[in-house]
C-alpha positions as CSV (number, residue, x, y, z in Angstrom):
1,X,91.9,64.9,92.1
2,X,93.4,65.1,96.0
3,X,91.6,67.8,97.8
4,X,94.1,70.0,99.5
5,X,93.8,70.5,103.4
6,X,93.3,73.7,104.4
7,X,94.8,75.6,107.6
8,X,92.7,78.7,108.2
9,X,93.0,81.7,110.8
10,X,90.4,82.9,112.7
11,X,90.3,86.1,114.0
12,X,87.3,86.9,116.7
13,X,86.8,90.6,116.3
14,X,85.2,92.8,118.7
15,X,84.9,96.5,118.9
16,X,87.8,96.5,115.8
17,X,90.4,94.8,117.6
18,X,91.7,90.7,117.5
19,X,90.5,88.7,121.1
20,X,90.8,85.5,122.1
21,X,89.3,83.7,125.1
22,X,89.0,80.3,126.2
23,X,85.3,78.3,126.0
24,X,84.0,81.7,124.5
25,X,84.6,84.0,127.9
26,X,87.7,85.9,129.0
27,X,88.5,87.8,126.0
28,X,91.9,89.3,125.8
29,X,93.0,92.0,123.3
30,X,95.5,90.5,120.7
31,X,96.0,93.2,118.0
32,X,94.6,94.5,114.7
33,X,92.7,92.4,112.5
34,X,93.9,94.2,109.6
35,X,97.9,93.8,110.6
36,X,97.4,90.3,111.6
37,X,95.4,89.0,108.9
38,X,98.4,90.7,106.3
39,X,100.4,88.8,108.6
40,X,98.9,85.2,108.7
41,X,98.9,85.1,105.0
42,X,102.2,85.9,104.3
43,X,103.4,82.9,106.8
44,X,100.9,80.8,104.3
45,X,97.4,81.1,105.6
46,X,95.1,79.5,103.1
47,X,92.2,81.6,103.9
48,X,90.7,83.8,107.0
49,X,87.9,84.0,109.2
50,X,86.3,87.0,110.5
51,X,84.0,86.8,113.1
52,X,82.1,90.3,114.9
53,X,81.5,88.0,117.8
54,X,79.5,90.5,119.5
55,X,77.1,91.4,117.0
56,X,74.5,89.0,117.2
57,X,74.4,89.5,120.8
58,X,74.4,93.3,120.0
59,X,72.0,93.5,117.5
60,X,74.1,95.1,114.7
61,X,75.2,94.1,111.8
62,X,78.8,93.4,111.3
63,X,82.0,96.0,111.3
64,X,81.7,96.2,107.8
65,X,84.5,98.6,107.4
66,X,87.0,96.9,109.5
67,X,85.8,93.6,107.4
68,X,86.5,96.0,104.1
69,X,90.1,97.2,105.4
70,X,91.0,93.8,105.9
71,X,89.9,91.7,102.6
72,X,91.5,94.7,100.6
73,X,95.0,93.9,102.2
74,X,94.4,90.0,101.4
75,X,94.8,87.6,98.2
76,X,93.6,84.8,99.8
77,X,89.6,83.6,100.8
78,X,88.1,85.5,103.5
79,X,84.9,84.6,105.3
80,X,82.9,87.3,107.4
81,X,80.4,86.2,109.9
82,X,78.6,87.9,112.8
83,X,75.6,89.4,112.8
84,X,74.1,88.5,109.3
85,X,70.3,88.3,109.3
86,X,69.4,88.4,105.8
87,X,70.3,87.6,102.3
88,X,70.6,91.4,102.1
89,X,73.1,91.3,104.5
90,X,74.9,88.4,103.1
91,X,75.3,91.0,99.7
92,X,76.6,93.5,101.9
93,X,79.1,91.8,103.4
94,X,80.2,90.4,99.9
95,X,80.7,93.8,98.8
96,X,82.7,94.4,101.7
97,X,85.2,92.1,100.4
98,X,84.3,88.6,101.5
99,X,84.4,85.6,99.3
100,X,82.0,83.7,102.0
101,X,79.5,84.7,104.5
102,X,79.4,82.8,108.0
103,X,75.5,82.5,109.7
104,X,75.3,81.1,112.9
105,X,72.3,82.5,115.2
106,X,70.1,83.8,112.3
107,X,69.9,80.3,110.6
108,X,68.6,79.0,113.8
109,X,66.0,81.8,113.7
110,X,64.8,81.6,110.1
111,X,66.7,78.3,108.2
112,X,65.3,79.8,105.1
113,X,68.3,82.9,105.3
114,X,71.0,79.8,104.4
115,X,68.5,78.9,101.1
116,X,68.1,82.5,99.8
117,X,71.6,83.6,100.3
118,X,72.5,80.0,98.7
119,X,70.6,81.4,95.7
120,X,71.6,84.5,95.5
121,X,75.0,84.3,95.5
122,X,75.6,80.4,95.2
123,X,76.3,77.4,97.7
124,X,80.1,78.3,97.7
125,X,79.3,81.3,99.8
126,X,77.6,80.0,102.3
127,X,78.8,79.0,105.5
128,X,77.2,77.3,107.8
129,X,78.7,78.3,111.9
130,X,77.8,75.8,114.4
131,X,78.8,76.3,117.6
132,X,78.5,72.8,119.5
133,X,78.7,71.9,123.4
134,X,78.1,68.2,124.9
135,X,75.1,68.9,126.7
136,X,73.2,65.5,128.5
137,X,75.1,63.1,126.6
138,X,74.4,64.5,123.1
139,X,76.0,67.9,120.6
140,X,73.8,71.0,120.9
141,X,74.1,74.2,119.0
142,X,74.3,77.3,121.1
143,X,73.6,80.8,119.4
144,X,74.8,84.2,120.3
145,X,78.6,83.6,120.8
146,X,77.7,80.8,122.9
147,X,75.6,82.1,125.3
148,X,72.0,80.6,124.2
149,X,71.3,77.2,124.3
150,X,68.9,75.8,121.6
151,X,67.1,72.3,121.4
152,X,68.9,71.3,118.0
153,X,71.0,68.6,117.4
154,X,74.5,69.8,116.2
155,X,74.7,66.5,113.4
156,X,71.0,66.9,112.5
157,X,71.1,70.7,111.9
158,X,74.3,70.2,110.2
159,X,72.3,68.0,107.6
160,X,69.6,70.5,107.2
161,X,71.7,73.6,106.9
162,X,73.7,71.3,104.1
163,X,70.0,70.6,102.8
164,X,69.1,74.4,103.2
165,X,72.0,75.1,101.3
166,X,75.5,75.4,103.0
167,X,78.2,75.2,100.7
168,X,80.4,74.5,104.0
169,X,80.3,73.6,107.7
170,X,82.3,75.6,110.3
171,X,81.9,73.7,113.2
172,X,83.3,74.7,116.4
173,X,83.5,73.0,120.0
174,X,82.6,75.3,122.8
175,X,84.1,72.7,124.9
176,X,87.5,72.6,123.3
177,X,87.8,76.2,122.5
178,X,90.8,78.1,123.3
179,X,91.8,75.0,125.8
180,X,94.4,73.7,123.9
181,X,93.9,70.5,124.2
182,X,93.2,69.3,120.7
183,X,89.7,69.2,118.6
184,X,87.3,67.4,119.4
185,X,87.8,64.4,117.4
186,X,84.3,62.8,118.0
187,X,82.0,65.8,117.2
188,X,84.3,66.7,114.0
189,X,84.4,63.2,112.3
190,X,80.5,62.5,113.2
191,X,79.5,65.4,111.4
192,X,82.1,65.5,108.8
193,X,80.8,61.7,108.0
194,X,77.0,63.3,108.4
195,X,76.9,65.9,105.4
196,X,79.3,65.9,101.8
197,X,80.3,69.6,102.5
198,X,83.9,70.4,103.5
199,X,83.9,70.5,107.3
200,X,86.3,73.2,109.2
201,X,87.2,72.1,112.4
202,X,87.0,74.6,115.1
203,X,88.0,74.9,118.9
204,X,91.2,73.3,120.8
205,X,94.3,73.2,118.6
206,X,97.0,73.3,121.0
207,X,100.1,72.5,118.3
208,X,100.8,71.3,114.9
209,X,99.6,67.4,116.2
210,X,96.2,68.3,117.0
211,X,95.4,70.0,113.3
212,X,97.3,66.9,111.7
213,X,95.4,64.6,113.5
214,X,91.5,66.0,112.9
215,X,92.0,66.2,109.3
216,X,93.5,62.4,109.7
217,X,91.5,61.2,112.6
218,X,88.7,63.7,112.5
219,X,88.0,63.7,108.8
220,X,87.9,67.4,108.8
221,X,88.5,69.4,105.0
222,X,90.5,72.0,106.9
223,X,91.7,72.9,110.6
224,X,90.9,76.8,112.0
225,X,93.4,78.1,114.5
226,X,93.7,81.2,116.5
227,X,95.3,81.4,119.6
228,X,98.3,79.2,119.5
229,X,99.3,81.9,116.6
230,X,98.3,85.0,118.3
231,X,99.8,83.8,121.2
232,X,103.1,82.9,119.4
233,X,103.3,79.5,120.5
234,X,103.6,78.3,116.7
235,X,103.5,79.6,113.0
236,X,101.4,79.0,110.5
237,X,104.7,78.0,108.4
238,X,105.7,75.8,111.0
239,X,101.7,74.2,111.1
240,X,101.7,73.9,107.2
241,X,105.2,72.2,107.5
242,X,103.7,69.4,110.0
243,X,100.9,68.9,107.3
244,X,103.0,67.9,104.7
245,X,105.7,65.9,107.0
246,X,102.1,64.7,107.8
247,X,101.6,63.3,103.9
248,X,98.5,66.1,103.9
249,X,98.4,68.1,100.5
250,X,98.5,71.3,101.3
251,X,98.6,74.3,99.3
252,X,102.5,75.9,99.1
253,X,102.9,79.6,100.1
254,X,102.9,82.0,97.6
């Protein structure tokens, strides 16, 4: 059976409202998350992302009733991350509405959150979030938004959260993000060819070539974007039309 390629939307929430910034700084406001998420599916999303970027670095847990407002307007998967600590957590936010859970800077903490939220609720559920930058000639994961620098390997920790129980990577590229100027091709297919998860490749899609060419080139399972659709450079119709001029199953709108 052919795997369809997914095109997801991201949507970087802070304090209830949509942002976008480039290399993780220089947030802008870009509207409602509940509005544009409504939006993004009808053009043929195949699933969301919700991140509370600022929660982690807050020390809250995340906008749980913004998350709720938005997965009741929405038929299709939604993922919530920021700010979950705990398997507890992880059941929250599923009652919230999501059908996964996105941990970044508490699996770095404690790896063991990844296992017990794996068993709780199942693999499926999990998502792994790496955020990656090219530091001395080798991937490392940064926590916090971005803004703390760990010693881990972004491929090797990829393995263990897989190990730990990830049923999925979301792997994003600090250096690419919000530049525009495609994925980065290297990180994505190194760790997509590291772990037998589905892969989502995150940070630089600048128009409907670059998301064709990391699933092709990059050997990604599914392509986020954000800003090149908040911005209204493209459509998500117009992205999932590319795919399948592309030869790419993809999923057709409802």
């Amino acid at each position: 059976m052919t795997l369809t390629r997914r095109l997801i939307v991201c949507l970087d929430v802070r304090d209830g409202r949509v942002v976008k910034g480039t290399r993780f700084v220089n947030l802008r406001d870009v509207g409602d998350p509940v509005e544009l998420a409504a939006r993004y599916e009808a053009e043929g999303a195949d699933e969301i992302v919700f991140l509370d970027i600022s929660a982690s670095v807050e020390g809250r847990g995340t906008l749980l009733d913004v998350a709720r407002r938005t997965a009741e307007k929405l038929f299709i998967p939604l993922t919530i991350g920021g700010g979950v600590r705990s398997a507890a957590d992880v059941a929250q936010v599923l009652r919230a509405g999501a059908d996964k859970v996105a941990i970044n800077s508490a699996a770095v903490l404690r790896p063991a959150v990844l296992e017990e939220a794996a068993a709780m609720f199942g693999a499926q559920c999990v998502v792994s979030s790496i955020d990656a930058k090219m530091v001395d000639g080798s991937w490392r994961v940064f926590t916090n938004g971005g803004r703390t620098a760990t010693d881990l390997d972004a491929v090797e920790w990829a393995r263990k959260c897989e190990r730990r129980g990830a049923g999925e990577i979301l792997l994003t590229s600090i250096d690419r993000d919000g530049s525009r100027d495609g994925y980065d091709l290297d990180l994505t297919r190194t760790v997509a060819d590291a772990v037998s998860v589905p892969v989502i490749a995150s940070g630089g899609a600048g128009a409907a070539r670059d998301v064709v060419e990391v699933i092709q080139s990059g050997r990604a399972d599914a392509a986020l974007v954000a800003g090149i659709l908040h911005d209204g450079v493209t459509t998500v119709y117009e992205l999932k039309t590319c795919m399948r001029e592309a030869s790419l199953p993809v999923r057709d709108a409802a």
